[in-house]
Backbone atoms as SQL, in Angstrom:
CREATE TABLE atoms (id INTEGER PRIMARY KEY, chain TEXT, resi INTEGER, resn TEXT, atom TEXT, x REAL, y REAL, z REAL);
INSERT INTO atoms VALUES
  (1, 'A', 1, 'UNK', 'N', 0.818, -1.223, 0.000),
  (2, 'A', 1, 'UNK', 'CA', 0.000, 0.000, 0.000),
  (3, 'A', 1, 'UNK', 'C', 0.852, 1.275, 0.000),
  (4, 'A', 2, 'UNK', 'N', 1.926, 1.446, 0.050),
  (5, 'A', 2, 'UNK', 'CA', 3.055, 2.221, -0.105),
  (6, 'A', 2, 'UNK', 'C', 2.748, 3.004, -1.285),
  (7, 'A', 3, 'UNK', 'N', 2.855, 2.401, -2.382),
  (8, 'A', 3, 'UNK', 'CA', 2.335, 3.210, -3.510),
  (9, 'A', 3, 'UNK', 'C', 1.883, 4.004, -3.302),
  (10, 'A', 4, 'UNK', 'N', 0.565, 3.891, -2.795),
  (11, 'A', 4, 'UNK', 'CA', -0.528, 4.312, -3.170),
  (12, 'A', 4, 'UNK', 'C', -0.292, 6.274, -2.444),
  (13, 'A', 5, 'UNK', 'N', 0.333, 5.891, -1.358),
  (14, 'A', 5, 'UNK', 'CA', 0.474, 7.323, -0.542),
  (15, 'A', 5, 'UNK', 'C', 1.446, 7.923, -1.115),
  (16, 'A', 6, 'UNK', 'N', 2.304, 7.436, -1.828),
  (17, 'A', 6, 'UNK', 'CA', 3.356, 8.109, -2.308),
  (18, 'A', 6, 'UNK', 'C', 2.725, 8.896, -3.851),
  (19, 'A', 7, 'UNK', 'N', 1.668, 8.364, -4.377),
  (20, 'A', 7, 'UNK', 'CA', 0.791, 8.788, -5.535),
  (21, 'A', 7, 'UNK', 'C', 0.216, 10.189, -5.080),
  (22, 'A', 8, 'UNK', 'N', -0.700, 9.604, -4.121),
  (23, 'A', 8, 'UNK', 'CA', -1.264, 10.881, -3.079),
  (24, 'A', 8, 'UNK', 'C', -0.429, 12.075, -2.775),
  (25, 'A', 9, 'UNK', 'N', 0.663, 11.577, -2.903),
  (26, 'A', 9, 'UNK', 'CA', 1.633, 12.977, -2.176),
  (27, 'A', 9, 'UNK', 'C', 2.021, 13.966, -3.257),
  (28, 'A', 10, 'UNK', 'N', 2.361, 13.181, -4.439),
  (29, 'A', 10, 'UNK', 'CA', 2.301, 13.550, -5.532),
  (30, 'A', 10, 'UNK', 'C', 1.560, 14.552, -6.339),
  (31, 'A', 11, 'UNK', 'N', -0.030, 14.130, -5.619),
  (32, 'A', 11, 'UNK', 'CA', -0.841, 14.784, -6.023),
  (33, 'A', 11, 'UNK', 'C', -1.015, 16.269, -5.368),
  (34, 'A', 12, 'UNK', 'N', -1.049, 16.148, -4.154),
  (35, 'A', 12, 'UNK', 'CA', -0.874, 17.176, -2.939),
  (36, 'A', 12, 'UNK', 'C', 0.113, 17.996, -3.714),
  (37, 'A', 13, 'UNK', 'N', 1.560, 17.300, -3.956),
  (38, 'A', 13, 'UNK', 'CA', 2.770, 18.133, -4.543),
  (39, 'A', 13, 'UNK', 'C', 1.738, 18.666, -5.673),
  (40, 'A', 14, 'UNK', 'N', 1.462, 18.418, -6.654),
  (41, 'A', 14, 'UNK', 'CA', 0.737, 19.285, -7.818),
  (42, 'A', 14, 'UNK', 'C', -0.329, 19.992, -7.712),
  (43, 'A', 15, 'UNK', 'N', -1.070, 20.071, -6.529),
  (44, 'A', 15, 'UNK', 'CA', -2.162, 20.800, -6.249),
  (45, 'A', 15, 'UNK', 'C', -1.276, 22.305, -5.518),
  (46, 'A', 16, 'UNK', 'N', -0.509, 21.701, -4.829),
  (47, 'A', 16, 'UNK', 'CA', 0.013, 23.170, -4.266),
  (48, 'A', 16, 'UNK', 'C', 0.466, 23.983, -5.085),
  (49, 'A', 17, 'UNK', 'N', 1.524, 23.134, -6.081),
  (50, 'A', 17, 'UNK', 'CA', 2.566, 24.249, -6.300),
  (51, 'A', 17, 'UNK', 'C', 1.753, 24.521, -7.855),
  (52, 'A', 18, 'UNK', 'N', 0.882, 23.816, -8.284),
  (53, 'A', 18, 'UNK', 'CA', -0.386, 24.540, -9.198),
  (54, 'A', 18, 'UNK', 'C', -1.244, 24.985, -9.189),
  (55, 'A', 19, 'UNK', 'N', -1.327, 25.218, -7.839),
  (56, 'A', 19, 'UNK', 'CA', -2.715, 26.650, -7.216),
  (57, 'A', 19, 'UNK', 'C', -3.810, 25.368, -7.798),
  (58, 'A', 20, 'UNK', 'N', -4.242, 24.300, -7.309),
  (59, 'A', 20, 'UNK', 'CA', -5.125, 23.739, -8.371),
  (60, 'A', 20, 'UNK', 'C', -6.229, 23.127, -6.680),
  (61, 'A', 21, 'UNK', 'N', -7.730, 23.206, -7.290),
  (62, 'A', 21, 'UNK', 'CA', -8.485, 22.632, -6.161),
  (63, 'A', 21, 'UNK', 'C', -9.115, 21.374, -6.537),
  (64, 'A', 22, 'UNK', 'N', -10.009, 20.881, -5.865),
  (65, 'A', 22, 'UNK', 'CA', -10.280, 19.480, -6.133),
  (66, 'A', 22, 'UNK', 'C', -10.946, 19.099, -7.166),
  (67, 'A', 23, 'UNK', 'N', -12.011, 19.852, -8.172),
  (68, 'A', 23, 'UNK', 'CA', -12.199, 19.870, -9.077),
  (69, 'A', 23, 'UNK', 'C', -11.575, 19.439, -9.892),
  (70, 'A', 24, 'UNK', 'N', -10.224, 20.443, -10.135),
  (71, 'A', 24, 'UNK', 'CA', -9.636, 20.480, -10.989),
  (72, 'A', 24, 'UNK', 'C', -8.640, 19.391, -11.265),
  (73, 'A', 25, 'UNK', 'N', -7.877, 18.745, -10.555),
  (74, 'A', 25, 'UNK', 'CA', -7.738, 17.711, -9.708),
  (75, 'A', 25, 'UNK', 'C', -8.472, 16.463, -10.375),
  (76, 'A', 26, 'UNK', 'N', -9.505, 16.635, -10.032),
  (77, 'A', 26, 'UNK', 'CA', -10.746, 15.500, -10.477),
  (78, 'A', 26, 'UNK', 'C', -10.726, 15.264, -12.341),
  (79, 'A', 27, 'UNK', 'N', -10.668, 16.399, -12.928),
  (80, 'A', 27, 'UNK', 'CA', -10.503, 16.313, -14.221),
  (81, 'A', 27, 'UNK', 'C', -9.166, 15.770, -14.605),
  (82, 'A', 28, 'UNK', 'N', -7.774, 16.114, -14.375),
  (83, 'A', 28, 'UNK', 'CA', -6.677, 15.950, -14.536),
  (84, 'A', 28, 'UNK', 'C', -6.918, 14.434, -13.973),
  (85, 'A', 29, 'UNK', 'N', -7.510, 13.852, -13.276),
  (86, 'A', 29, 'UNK', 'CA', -7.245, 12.190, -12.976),
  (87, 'A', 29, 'UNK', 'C', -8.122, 12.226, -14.187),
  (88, 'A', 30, 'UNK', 'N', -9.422, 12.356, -14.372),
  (89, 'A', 30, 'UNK', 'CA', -10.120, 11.891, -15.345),
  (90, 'A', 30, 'UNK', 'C', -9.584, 11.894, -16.659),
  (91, 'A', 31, 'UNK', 'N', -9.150, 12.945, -17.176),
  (92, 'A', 31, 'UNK', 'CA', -8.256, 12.834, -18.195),
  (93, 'A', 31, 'UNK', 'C', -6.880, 11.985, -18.566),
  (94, 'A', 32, 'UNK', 'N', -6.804, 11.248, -17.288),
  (95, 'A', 32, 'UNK', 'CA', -5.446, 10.571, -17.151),
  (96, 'A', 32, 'UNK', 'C', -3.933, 11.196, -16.971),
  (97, 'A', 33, 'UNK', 'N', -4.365, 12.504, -16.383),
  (98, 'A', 33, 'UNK', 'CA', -2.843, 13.277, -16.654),
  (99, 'A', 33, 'UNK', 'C', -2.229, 13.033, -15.110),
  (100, 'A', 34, 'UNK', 'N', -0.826, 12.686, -15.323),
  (101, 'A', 34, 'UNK', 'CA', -0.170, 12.637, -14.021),
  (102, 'A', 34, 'UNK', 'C', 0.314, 13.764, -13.381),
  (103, 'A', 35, 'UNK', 'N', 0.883, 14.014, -12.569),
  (104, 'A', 35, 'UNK', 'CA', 0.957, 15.251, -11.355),
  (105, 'A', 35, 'UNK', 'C', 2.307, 15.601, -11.902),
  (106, 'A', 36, 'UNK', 'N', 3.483, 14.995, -12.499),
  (107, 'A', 36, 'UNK', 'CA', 4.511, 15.217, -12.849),
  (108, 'A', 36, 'UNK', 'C', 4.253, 16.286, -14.068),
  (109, 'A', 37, 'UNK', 'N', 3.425, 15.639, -14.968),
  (110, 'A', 37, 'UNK', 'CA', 3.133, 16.912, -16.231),
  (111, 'A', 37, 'UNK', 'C', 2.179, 18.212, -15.772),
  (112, 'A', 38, 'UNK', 'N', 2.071, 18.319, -15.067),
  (113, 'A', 38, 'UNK', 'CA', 0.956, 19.166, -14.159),
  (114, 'A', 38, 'UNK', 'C', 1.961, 20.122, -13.713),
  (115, 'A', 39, 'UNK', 'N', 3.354, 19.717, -13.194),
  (116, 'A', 39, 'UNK', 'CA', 4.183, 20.787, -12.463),
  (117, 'A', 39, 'UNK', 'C', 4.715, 20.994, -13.466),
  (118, 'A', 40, 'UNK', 'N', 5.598, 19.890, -14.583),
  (119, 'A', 40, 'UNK', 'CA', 5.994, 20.665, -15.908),
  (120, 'A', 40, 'UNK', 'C', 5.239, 21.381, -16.803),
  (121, 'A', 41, 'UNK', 'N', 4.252, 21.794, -16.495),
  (122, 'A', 41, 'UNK', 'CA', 3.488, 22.538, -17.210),
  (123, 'A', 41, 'UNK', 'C', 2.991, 24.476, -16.664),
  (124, 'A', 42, 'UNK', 'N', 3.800, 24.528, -15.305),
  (125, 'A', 42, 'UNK', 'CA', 3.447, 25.811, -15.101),
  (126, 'A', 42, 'UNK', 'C', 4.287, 26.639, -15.547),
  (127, 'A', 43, 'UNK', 'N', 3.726, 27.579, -16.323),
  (128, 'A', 43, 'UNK', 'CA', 4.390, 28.752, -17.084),
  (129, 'A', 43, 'UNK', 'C', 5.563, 29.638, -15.733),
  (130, 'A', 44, 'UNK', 'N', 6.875, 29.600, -16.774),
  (131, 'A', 44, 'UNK', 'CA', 7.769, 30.757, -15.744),
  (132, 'A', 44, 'UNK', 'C', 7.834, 31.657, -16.593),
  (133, 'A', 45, 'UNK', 'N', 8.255, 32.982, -16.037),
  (134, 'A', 45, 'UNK', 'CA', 8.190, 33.945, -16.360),
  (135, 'A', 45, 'UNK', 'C', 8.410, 34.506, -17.445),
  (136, 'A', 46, 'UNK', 'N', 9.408, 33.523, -18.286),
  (137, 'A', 46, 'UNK', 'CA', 9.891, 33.985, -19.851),
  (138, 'A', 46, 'UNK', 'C', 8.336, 33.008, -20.955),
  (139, 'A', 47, 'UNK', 'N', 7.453, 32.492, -20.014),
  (140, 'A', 47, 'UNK', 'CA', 6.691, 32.190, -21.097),
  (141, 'A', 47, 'UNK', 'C', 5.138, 32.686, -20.497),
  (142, 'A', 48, 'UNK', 'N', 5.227, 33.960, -21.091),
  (143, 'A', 48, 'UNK', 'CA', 3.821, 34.844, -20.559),
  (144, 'A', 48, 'UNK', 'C', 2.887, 34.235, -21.625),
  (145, 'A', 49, 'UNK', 'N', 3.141, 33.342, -22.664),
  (146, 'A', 49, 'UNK', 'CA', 1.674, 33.081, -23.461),
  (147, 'A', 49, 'UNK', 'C', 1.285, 31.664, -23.011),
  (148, 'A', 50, 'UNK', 'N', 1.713, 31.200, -22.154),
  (149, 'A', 50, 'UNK', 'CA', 1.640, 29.789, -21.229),
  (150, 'A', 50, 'UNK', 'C', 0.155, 30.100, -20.295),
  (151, 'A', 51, 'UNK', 'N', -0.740, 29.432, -20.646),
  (152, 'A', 51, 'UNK', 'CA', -1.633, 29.483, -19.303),
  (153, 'A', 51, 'UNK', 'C', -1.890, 28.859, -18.374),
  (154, 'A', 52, 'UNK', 'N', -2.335, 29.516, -16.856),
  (155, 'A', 52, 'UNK', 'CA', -2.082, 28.481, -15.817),
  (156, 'A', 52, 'UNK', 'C', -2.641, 27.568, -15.666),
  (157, 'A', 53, 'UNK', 'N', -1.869, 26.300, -14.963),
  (158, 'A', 53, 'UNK', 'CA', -1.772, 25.240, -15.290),
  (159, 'A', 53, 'UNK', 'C', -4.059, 24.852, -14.916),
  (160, 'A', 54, 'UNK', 'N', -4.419, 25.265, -14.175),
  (161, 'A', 54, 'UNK', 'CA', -5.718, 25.163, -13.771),
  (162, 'A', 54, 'UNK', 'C', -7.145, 25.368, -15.333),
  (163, 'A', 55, 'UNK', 'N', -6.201, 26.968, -15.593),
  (164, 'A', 55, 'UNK', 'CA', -7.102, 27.067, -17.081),
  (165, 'A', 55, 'UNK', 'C', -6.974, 26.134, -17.824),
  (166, 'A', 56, 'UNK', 'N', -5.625, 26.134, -18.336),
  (167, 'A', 56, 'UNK', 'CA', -5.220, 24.495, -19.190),
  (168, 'A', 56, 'UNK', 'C', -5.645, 23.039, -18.922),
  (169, 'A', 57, 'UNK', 'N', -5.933, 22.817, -17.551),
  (170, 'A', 57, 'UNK', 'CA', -6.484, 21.743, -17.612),
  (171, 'A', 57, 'UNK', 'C', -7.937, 21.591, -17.823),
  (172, 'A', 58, 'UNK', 'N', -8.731, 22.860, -17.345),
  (173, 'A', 58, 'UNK', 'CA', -10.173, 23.262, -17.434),
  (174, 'A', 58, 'UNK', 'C', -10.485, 23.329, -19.050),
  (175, 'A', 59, 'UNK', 'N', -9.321, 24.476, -19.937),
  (176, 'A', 59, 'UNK', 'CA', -9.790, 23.982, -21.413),
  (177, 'A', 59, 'UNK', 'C', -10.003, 22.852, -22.285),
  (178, 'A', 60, 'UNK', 'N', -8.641, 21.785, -21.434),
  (179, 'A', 60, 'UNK', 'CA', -8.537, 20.888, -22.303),
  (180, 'A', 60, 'UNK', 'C', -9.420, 19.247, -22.168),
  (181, 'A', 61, 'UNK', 'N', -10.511, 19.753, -20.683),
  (182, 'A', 61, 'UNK', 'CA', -11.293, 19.218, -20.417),
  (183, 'A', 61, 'UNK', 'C', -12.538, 19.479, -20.904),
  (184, 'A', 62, 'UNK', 'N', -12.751, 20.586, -21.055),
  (185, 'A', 62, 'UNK', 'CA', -13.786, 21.729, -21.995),
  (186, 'A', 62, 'UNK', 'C', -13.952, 20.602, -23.699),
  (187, 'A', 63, 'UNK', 'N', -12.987, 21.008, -23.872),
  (188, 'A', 63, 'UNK', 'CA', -13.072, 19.921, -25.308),
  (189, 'A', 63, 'UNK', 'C', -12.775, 18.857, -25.246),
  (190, 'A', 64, 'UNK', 'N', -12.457, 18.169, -24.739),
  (191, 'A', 64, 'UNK', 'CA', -12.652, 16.810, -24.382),
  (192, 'A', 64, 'UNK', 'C', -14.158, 16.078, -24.088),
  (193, 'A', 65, 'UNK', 'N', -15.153, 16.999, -23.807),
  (194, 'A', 65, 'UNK', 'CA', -16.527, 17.064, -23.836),
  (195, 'A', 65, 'UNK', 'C', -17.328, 17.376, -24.863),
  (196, 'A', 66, 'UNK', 'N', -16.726, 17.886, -25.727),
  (197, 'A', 66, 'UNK', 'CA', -17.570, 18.064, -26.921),
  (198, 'A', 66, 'UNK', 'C', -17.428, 17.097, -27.449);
C-alpha cells in the first residue's frame, strides 16, 4: 500500500505548487494526466503566453466534452 500514498503525495505536490483545487484535480485524474506533467506545465516567467496550469487543464477538459 506504499504506492498508493506516495501517488497521493504527488498529487498534494501538484495541487500546491499549481494553485489547483479538487475539481480540478478530479478532471486531470479523469483525463489521465499525471501530477509530474501538471508541475511541468506551469508557465515561468519567460513564457507569458503559457496558461495556468488550472485554465489548461479546465480547457482541455472543456473539449474533451464536446
Amino acid at each position: 500500500m506504499m504506492n498508493k500514498s506516495k501517488k497521493d503525495e504527488r498529487w498534494a505536490e501538484a495541487k500546491k505548487k499549481c494553485r489547483l483545487n479538487e475539481e480540478t484535480i478530479r478532471m486531470a485524474k479523469e483525463m489521465g494526466l499525471n501530477p509530474r506533467s501538471l508541475i511541468k506545465n506551469i508557465p515561468n516567467q519567460t513564457q507569458q503566453w503559457k496558461a495556468p496550469v488550472h485554465v489548461w487543464i479546465r480547457e482541455m477538459y472543456q473539449k474533451r466534452q464536446e
